[in-house]
N, C-alpha and C positions, 0 to 999 in steps of 0.2 A: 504494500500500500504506500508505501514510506518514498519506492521509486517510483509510481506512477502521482504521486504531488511533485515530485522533485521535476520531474518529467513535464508536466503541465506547469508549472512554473519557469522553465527553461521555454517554452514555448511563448511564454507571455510575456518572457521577459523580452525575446527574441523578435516578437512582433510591435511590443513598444520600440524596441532601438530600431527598426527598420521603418518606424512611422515619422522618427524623426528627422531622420533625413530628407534633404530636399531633391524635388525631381525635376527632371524636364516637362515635366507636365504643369510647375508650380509659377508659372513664367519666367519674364528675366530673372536672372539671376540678380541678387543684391551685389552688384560687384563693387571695390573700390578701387579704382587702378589709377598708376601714376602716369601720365601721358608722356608722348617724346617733348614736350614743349611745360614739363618738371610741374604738373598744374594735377589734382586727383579730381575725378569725375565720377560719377555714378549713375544709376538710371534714373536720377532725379533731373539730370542735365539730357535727359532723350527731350525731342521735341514730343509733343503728344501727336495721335491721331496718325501717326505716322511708323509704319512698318520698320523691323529691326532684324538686321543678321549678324549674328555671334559671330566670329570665327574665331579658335582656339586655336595658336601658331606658335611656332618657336623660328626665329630668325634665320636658325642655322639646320633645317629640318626642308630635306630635298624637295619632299610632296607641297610641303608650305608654299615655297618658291612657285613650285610649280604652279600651285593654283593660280597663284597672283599675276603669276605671269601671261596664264592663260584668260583667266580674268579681267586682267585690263584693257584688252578693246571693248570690254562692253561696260564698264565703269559710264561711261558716259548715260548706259542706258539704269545707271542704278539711283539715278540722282536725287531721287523720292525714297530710296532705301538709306534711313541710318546703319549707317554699319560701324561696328566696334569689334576691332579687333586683339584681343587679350592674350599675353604671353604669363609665362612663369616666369619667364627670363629676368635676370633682375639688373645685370647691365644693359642702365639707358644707353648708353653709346652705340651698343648691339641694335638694338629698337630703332636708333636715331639712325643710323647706317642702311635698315631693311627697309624704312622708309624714303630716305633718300633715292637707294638702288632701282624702286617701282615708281618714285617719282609719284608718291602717296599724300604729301602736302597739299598737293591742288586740289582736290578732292575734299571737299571742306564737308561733307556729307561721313569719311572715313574718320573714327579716334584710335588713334594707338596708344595701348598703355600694356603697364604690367600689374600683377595682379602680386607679385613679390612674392612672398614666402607661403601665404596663405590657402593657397591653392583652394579658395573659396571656391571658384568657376569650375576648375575642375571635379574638385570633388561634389559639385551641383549636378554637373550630368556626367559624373563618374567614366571621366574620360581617358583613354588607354595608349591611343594614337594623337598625333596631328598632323595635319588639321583638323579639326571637328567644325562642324557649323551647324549653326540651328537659325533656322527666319522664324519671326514673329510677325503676327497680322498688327495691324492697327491698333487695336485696344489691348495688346501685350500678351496674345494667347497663342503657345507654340504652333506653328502650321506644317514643320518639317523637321527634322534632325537628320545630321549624317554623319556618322563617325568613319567613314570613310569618305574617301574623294570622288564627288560627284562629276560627271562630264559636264561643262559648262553648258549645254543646251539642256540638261536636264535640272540644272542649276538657275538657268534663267525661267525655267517653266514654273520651278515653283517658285521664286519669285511673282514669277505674273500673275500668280493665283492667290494672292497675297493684298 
């Protein structure tokens, strides 16, 4: 008897600790990251009413490159999309340099920051790989996740439907 309370107690304890964590279902994530231009922002600084795409990157992370790379011919077409882009990384000059390279400053719609030590965002949608991206609609409610790398047309589609 003594194991099956023990037993149903490890189940509830199990199910409280997995409620407290946060999902990708919970919306943005509360992040606080320190931008390439040394300023921290949050999703208090999103404009409202207006759509959001996560990307979760590391500066020096092949696939990351790659996205962005592939990505920016159609930057022009995201210009209604906030986008914030969040590293772990915690050298700003790394940050400031990955921005420079995609020529990401003009883009006034893009924020780059880090999120330092905290690994808030990650550990939000418990993330393994990067890039990770996630879009959000308008009123802040996830419409997509991709923990892997999306082909840009299929990248731009959900966007559109957003």
């Amino acid at each position: 008897m003594k194991k099956l309370y023990l037993l149903l107690y490890l189940i509830v304890a199990a199910g409280c600790s997995q409620a407290q964590t946060l999902g990708a279902n919970s919306g943005i994530p509360p992040y606080h990251i320190l931008t390439t231009d040394s300023a921290y922002v949050t999703p208090a600084n999103l404009k409202k009413n207006k759509p959001v795409m996560i990307i979760y990157f590391a500066p020096d992370c092949g696939h990351c490159q790659h996205l962005i790379n592939d990505l920016k011919p159609e930057l022009k077409n995201l210009t209604g999309v906030q986008i914030v882009m969040i590293t772990f990384v915690t050298q700003l000059k790394a940050i400031q340099v990955f921005q420079r390279d995609y020529d990401l400053a003009k883009y006034h719609n893009i924020i780059i920051g880090t999120e330092g030590y905290t690994y808030l965002v990650q550990k939000y949608y418990q993330i393994k790989n990067t890039p990770f991206i996630a879009i959000y609609d308008k009123n802040g409610k996830v419409s997509k996740t991709y923990d892997k790398v999306p082909t840009i047309p299929v990248l731009m589609s959900a966007v559109k439907k957003v």
